[in-house]
BAKE-679187 format. One record per residue (C-alpha): x, y, z. Coordinates in steps of 0.05 Angstrom, whole numbers, plus 5000, padded with zeros to 4 digits. Example, Ala and Ser with C-alpha at 12.3 -4.5 7.8 and 13.67 -1.06 7.14 Angstrom:
BEGIN
   px   py   pz
 5246 4910 5156
 5273 4979 5143
***
This chain:
BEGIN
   px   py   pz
 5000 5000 5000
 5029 5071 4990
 5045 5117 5040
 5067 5188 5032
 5101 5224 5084
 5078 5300 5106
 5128 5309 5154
 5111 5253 5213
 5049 5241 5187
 5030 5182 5136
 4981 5200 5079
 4950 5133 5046
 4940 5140 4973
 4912 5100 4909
 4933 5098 4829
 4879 5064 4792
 4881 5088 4707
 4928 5086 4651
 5003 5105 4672
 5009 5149 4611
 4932 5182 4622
 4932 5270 4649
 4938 5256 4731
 4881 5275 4767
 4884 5274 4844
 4802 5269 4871
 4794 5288 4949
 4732 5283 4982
 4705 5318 5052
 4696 5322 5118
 4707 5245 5155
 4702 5212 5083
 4759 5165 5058
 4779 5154 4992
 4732 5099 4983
 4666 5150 4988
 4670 5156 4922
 4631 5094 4913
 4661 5081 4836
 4660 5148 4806
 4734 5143 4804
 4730 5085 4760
 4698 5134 4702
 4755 5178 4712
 4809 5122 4711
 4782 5105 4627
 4815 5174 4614
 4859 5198 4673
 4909 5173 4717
 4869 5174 4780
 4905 5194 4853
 4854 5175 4908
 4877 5197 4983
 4860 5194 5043
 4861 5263 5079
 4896 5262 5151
 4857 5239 5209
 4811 5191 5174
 4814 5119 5127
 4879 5084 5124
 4921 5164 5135
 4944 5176 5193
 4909 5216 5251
 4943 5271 5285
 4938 5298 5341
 4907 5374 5317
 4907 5425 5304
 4888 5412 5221
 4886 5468 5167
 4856 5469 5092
 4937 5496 5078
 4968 5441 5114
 4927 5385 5084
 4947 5423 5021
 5010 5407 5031
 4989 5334 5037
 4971 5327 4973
 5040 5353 4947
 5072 5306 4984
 5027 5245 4954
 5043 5281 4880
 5117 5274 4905
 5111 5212 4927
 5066 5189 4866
 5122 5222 4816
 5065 5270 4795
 5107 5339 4782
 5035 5369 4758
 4959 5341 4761
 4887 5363 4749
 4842 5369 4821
 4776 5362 4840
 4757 5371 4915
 4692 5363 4938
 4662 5398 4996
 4728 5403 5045
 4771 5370 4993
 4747 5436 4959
 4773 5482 5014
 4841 5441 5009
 4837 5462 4940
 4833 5522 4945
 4902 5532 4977
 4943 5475 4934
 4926 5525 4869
 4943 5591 4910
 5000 5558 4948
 5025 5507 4893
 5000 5544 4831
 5058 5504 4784
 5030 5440 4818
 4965 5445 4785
 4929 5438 4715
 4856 5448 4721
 4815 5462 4778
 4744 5429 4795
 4718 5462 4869
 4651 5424 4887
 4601 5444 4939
 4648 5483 4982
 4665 5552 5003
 4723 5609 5016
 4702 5620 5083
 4712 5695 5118
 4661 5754 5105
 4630 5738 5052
 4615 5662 5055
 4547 5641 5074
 4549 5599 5131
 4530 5535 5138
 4457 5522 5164
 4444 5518 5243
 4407 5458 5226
 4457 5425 5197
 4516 5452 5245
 4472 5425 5298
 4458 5349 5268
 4537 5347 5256
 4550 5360 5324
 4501 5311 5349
 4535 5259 5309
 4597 5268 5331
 4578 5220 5403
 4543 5172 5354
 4582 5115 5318
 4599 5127 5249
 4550 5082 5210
 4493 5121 5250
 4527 5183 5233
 4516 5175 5165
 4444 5157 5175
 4422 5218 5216
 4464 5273 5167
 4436 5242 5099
 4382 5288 5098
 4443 5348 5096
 4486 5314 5042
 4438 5282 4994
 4380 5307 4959
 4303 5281 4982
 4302 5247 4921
 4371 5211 4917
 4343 5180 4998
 4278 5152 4962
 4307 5123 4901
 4382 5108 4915
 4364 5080 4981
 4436 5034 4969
 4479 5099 4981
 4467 5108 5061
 4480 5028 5061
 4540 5037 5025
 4561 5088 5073
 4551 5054 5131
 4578 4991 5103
 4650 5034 5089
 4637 5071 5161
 4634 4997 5199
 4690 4967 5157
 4740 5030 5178
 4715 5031 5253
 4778 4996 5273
 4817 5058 5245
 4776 5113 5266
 4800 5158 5316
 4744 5214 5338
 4793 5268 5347
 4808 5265 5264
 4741 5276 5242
 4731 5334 5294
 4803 5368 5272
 4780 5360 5202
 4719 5390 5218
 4745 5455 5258
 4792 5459 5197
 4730 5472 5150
 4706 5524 5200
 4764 5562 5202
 4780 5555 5124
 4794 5627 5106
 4812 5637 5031
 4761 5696 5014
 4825 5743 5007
 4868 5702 4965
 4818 5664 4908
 4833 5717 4866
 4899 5690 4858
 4884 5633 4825
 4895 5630 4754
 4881 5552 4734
 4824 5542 4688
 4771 5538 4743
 4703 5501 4749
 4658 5507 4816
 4598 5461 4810
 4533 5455 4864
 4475 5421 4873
 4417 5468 4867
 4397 5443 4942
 4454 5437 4978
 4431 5441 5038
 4504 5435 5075
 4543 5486 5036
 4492 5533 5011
 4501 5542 4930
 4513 5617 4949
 4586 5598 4966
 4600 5569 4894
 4572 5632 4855
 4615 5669 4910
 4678 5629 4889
 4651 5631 4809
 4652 5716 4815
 4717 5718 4846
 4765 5676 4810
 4785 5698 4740
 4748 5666 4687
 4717 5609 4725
 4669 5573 4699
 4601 5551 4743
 4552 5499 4726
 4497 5475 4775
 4458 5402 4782
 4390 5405 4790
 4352 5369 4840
 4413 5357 4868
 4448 5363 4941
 4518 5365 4975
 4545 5301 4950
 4525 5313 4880
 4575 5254 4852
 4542 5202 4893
 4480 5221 4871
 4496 5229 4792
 4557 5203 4781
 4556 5196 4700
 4532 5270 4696
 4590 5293 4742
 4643 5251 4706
 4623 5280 4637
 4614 5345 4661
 4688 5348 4695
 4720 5302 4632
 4703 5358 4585
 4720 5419 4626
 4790 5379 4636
 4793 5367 4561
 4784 5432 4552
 4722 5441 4531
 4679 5495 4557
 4620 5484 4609
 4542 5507 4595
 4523 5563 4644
 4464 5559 4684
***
């Protein structure tokens, strides 16, 4: 199994796809490993050479003690590309993998291709927050075991309609959740989380100068789609498209329609606005 190094700290990563295929490294959010992505990645791996990690303080990475930053798990995921011998790779980051994101193109601009920020959010002044609702059902979680967890905050990260007819994603989830218990440490998940809170960027997107897509689900109800048009205004030239019917974890819920959308923004093709 590979391991990078970030300092003391062991980051687990995955290849799957052609050796010669464009890199692209795919991070996912807040207490989700690599395997979250529930076969997505094996779209991508037809066309790309597919980097799959595990952020610190949850799967088969190690956990910490915190504090955790969006920058420092940045520099992570240089030190997986390192590791990898990726010298420059296409991202998308959902959701906190966003946030991280964020900083790899400000921080590691000559690191990165393309750019794909789902469902997330600069943070600072001018960020809607996320609902007390939500903030509330993610606290209350945090005393339950994982696998209930993901029961009780479905309602935040997919859409109605995704719950009725996809009933096999909250098994799936709780499946993965039970099958990592023996690696979870609860300390991880709530770093990672305070992390998000703090992620300030608002002051420094405009930096970025990567071809850029932000996408949303039309009803995100975790990260309100407010954030994305935020992010969309503020970095140069970015381009914005947005699922309907859709929620936070828009590439569980349509995964073909996310893959093509992102394969032809990374081909570079250019991306329907709403």
């Amino acid at each position: 199994m590979p391991f990078a190094r970030a300092g003391s700290v062991r980051i687990f990563y995955r290849l799957t796809g052609r050796a010669d295929a464009p890199p692209l490294v795919m991070q996912r959010g807040l207490a989700r490993s690599h395997r979250y992505w529930l076969g997505i990645e094996n779209l991508f791996a037809e066309h790309f050479r597919v980097v799959l990690m595990d952020n610190r303080g949850v799967g088969q990475s190690d956990v910490p003690p915190p504090p955790y930053s969006t920058a420092q798990m940045a520099s992570d995921v240089v030190a997986v590309m390192d590791h990898a011998g990726i010298e420059k790779a296409h991202f998308f980051g959902l959701s906190l993998g966003g946030m991280i994101g964020q900083w790899l193109a400000i921080r590691h601009a000559h690191r990165v291709k393309r750019l794909v920020l789902g469902a997330t959010m600069a943070g600072g002044p001018g960020s809607k927050r996320i609902p007390l609702g939500a903030v509330y059902a993610l606290l209350r979680c945090a005393r339950l075991p994982m696998s209930e967890a993901m029961q009780a905050t479905a309602p935040y990260t997919l859409h109605p309609s995704s719950i009725r007819r996809r009933p096999d994603i909250v098994r799936r989830w709780c499946e993965i959740a039970e099958s990592e218990r023996a690696l979870h440490q609860p300390w991880g998940v709530v770093a990672q989380a305070v992390a998000g809170a703090i992620h300030n960027a608002s002051r420094s997107v405009s930096r970025i100068r990567q071809p850029t897509l932000v996408i949303t689900g039309d009803e995100d109800r975790l990260i309100p789609p407010e954030n994305s048009y935020w992010l969309a205004r503020r970095i140069p030239d970015a381009q914005m498209h947005v699922l309907p019917a859709a929620g936070h974890d828009f590439p569980t819920e349509y995964p073909e329609e996310t893959f093509a959308l992102i394969r032809r923004f990374l081909c570079g093709l250019g991306v329907k606005r709403p």
